[in-house]
VEXDREN-2710 file (C-alpha; in Angstrom, 1 decimal):
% VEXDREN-2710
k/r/px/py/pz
1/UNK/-15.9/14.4/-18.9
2/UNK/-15.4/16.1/-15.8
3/UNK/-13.2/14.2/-13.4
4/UNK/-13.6/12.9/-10.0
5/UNK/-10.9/12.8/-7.3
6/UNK/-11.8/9.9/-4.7
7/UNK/-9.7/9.3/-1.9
8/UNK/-8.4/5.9/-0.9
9/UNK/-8.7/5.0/2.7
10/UNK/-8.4/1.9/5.2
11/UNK/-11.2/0.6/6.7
12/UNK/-10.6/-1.8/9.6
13/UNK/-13.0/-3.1/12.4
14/UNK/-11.6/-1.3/15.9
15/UNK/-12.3/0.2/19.1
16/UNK/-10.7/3.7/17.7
17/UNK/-11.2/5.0/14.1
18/UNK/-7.7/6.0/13.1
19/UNK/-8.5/7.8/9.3
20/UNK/-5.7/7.3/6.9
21/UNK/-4.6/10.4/5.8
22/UNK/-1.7/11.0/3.3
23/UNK/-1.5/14.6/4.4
24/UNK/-1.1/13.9/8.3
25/UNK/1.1/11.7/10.0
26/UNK/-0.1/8.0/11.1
27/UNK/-1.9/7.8/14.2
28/UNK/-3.0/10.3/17.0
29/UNK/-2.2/11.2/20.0
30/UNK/-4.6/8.8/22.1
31/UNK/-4.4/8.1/25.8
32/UNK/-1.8/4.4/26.3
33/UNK/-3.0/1.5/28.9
34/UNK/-0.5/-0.9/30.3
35/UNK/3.4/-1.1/30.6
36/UNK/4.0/-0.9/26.9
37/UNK/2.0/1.9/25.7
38/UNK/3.5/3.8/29.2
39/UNK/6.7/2.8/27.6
40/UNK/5.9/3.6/24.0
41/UNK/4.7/7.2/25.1
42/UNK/7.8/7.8/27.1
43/UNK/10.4/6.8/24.5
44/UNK/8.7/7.1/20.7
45/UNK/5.8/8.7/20.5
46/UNK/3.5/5.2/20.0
47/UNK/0.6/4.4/21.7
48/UNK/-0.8/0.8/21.8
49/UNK/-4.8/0.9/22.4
50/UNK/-6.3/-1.4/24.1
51/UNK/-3.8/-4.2/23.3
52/UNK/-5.3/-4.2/19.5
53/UNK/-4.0/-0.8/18.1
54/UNK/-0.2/0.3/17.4
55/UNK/-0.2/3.8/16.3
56/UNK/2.1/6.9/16.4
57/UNK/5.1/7.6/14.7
58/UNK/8.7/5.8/15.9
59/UNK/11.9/3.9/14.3
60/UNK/11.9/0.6/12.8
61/UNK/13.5/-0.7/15.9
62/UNK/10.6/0.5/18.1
63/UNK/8.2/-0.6/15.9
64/UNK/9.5/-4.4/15.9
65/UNK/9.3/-4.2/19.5
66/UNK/6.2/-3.8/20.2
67/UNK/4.4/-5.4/17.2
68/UNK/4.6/-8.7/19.0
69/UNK/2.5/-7.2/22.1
70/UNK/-0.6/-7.1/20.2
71/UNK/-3.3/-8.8/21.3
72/UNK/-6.3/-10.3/19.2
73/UNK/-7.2/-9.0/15.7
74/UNK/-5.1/-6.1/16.1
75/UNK/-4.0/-3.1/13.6
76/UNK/-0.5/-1.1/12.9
77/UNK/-0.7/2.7/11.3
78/UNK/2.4/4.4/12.4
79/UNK/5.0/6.6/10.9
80/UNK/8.5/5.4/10.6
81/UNK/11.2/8.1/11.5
82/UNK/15.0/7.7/11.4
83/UNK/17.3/8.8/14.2
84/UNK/20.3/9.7/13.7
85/UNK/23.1/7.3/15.5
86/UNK/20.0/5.0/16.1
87/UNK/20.9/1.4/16.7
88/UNK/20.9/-1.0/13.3
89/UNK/19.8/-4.2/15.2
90/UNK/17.0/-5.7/13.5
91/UNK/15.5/-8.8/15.0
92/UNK/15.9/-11.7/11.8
93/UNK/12.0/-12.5/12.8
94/UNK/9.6/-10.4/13.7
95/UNK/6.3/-12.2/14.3
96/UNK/2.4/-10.5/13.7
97/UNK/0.1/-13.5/13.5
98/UNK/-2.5/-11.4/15.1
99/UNK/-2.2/-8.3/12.8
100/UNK/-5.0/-8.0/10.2
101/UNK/-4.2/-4.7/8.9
102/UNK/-0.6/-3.2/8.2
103/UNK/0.1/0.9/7.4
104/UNK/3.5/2.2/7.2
105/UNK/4.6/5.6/6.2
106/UNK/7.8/7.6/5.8
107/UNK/10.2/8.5/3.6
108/UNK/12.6/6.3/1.9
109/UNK/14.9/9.0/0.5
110/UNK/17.5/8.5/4.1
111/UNK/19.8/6.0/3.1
112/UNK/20.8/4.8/6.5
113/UNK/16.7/5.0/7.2
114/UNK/15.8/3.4/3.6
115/UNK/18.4/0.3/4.9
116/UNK/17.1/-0.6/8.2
117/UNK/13.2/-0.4/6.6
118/UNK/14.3/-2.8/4.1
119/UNK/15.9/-5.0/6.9
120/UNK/12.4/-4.7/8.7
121/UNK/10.7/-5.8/5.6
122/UNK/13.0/-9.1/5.1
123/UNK/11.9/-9.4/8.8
124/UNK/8.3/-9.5/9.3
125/UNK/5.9/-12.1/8.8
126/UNK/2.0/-11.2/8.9
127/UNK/0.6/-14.6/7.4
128/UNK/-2.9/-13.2/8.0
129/UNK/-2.9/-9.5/7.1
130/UNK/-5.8/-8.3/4.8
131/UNK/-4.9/-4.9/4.4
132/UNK/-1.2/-3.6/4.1
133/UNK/-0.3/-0.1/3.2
134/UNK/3.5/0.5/2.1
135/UNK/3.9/4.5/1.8
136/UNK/7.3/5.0/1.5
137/UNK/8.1/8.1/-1.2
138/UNK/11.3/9.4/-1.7
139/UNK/14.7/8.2/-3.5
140/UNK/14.5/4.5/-3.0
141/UNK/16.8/1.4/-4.5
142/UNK/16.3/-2.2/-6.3
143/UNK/17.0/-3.8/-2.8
144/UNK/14.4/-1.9/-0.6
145/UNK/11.5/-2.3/-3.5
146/UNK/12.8/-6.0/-3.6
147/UNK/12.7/-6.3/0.3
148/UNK/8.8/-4.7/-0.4
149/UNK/7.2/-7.1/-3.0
150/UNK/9.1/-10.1/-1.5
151/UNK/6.8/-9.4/2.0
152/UNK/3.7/-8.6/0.1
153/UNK/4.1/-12.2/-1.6
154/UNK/5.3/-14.0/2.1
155/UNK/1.9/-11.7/3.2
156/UNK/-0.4/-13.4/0.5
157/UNK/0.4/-16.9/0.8
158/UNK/-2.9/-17.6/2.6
159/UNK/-4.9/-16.3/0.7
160/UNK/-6.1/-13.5/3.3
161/UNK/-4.4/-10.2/2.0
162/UNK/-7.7/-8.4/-0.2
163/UNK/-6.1/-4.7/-0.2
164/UNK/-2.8/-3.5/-1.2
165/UNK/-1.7/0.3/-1.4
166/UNK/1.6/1.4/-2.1
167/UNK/3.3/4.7/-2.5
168/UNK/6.8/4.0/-4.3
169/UNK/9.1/5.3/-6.8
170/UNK/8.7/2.0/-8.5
171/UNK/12.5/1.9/-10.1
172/UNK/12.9/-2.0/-9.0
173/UNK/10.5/-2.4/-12.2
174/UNK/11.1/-6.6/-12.3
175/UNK/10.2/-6.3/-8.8
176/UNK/6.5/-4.7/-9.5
177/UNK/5.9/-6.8/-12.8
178/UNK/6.9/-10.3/-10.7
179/UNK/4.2/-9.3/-7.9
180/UNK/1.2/-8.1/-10.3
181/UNK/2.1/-11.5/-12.0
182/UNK/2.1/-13.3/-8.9
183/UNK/-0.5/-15.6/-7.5
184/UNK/-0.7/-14.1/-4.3
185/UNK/-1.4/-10.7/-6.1
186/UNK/-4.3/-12.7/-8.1
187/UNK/-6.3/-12.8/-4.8
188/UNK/-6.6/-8.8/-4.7
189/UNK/-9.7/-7.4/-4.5
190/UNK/-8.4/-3.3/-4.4
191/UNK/-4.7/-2.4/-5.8
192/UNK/-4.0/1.6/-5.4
193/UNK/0.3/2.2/-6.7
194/UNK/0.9/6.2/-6.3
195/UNK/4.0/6.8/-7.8
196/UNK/5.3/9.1/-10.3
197/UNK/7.1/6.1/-12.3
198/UNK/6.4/5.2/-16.0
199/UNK/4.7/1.9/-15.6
200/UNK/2.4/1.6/-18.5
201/UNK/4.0/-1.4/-19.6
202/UNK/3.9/-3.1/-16.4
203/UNK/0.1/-2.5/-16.1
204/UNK/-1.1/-2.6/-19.6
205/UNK/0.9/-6.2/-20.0
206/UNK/-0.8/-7.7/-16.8
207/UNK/-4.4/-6.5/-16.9
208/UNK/-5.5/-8.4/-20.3
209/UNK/-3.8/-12.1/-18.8
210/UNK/-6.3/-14.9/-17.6
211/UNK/-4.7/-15.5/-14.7
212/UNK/-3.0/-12.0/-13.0
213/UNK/-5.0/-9.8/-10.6
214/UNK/-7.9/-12.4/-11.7
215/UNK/-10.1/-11.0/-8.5
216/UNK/-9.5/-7.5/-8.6
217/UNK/-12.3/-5.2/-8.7
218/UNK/-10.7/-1.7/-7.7
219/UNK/-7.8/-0.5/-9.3
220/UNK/-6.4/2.8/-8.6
221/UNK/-3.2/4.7/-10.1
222/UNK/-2.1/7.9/-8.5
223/UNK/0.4/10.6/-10.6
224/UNK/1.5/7.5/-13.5
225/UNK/0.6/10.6/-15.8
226/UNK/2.0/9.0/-18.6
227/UNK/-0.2/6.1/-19.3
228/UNK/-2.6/6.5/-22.4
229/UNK/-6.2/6.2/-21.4
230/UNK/-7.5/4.8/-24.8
231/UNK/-4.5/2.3/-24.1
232/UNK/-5.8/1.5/-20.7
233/UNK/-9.6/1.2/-22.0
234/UNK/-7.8/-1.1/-24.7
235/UNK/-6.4/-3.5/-22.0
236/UNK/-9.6/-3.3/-20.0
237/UNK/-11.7/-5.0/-22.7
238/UNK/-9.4/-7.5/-23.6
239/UNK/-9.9/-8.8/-19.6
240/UNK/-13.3/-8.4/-20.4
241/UNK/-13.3/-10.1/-23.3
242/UNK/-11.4/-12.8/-21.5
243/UNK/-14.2/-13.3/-19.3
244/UNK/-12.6/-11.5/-16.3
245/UNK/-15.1/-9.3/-15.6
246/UNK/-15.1/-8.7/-11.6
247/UNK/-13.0/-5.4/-12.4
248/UNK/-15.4/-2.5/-11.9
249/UNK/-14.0/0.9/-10.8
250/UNK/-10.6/2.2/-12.2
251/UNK/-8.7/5.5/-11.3
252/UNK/-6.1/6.8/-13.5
253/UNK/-4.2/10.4/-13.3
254/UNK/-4.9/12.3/-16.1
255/UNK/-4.5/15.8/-16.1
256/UNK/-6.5/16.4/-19.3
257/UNK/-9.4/14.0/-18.5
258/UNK/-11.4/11.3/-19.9
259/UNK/-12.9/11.4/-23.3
260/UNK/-16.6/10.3/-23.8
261/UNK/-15.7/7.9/-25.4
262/UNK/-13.5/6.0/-23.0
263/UNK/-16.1/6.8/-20.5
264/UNK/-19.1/5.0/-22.0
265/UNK/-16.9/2.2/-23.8
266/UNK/-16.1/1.1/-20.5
267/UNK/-19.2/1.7/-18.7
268/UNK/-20.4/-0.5/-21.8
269/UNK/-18.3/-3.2/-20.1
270/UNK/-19.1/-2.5/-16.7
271/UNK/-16.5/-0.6/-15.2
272/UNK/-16.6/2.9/-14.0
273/UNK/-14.0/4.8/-14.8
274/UNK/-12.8/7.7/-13.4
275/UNK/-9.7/10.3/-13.4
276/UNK/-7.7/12.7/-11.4
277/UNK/-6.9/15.8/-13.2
278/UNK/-4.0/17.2/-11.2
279/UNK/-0.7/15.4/-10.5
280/UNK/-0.4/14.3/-6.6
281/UNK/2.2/16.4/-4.6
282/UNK/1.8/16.2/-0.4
283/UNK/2.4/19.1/1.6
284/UNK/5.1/19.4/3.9
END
């Protein structure tokens, strides 16, 4: 079956379409309005838009700032960086009741930079997110993956978070297994984990349960190369057998594709499901 390679992407409703782009940094260079975005151009290369868009790239400190001057239904997509000799303060509360939808990229492979993220993470509160993106490859530790599911779970309590992406190494495996078991992760509509891990048993043991990701309906898995497709197809029709049907679109790395079989089995049970046929590595 030949494959298909579909790329995941964040939709939000704004004044400025910011595309999400694994290959490019977060943001663009747009033109800043007001004292803060004069200030965030001058000092960190971030730009706030209109009062409703953070975007750009800065450090963790900078990005705390001025996540609490947005205005309305507002939107984060920037790019962490780590500075050397930068200042470790972290406020203990950082406050986005207004933010709807979250992206954060960097690099997690900096230990001084891997501690003050996961400090940021303990930190913020966005009790009515509906989108959050967590791309953060590179050498990471049980504490910052921790520091990662723990927000995702304080992020879902009301109910509002739909979308979850997350680009990890995934070696805090309790971590992962307790949030895909959680009840805040059973009000996900689209999962997408990129990460080169071995988590086969984490997914295959979740999908078939009555009550985990009960609402999901897109589920994506990007270079987790080691996970059996007929295994996969197995799980999906023991949900479906269940009576959770909502799932209907999976994507699954596998570099020698599909069989026909697995195909039409699981068209057979409504779900399309697709593969990628090459192993994910981003350009530097």
């Amino acid at each position: 079956m030949p494959a298909t390679k579909t790329k995941t992407s964040i939709s939000s409703n704004r004044h400025t379409s910011l595309p999400y782009d694994r290959n490019s940094d977060a943001g663009s260079n747009c033109k800043s309005a007001g004292k803060e975005s004069a200030l965030a151009k001058s000092e960190s290369k971030l730009y706030i838009i209109r009062s409703r868009t953070l975007t750009g790239q800065g450090t963790v400190q900078e990005i705390a700032a001025r996540i609490p001057t947005l205005r309305g239904t507002s939107t984060v997509e920037a790019k962490v960086v780590h500075k050397p000799g930068q200042s470790p303060e972290i406020p203990e509360v950082v406050k986005a009741p207004h933010v709807r939808t979250l992206l954060l990229s960097g690099n997690s492979s900096h230990v001084g930079g891997r501690e003050l993220f996961t400090r940021f993470m303990n930190a913020l509160q966005l009790p009515n997110a509906e989108t959050i993106a967590i791309l953060w490859p590179g050498s990471s530790s049980s504490k910052s993956e921790k520091a990662i599911y723990n927000f995702l779970i304080r992020a879902g309590r009301l109910e509002n978070l739909k979308t979850v992406m997350l680009s990890l190494q995934c070696c805090y495996r309790p971590g992962l297994k307790a949030y895909l078991r959680s009840p805040q992760a059973g009000h996900l509509v689209s999962l997408c984990l990129h990460t080169n891990a071995d988590v086969e048993a984490e997914i295959l043991c979740v999908l078939p349960h009555r009550h985990w990701l009960a609402n999901l309906e897109d589920l994506t898995l990007r270079n987790a190369n080691n996970i059996e497709p007929m295994f996969f197809l197995e799980a999906l029709e023991k949900r479906h057998a269940g009576g959770r049907s909502k799932l209907g679109f999976v994507r699954i790395t596998a570099v020698k594709g599909l069989l026909n079989e697995v195909v039409e089995r699981a068209r057979a049970i409504g779900i399309e499901f697709e593969c990628f046929r090459s192993v994910y590595v981003k350009e530097e």
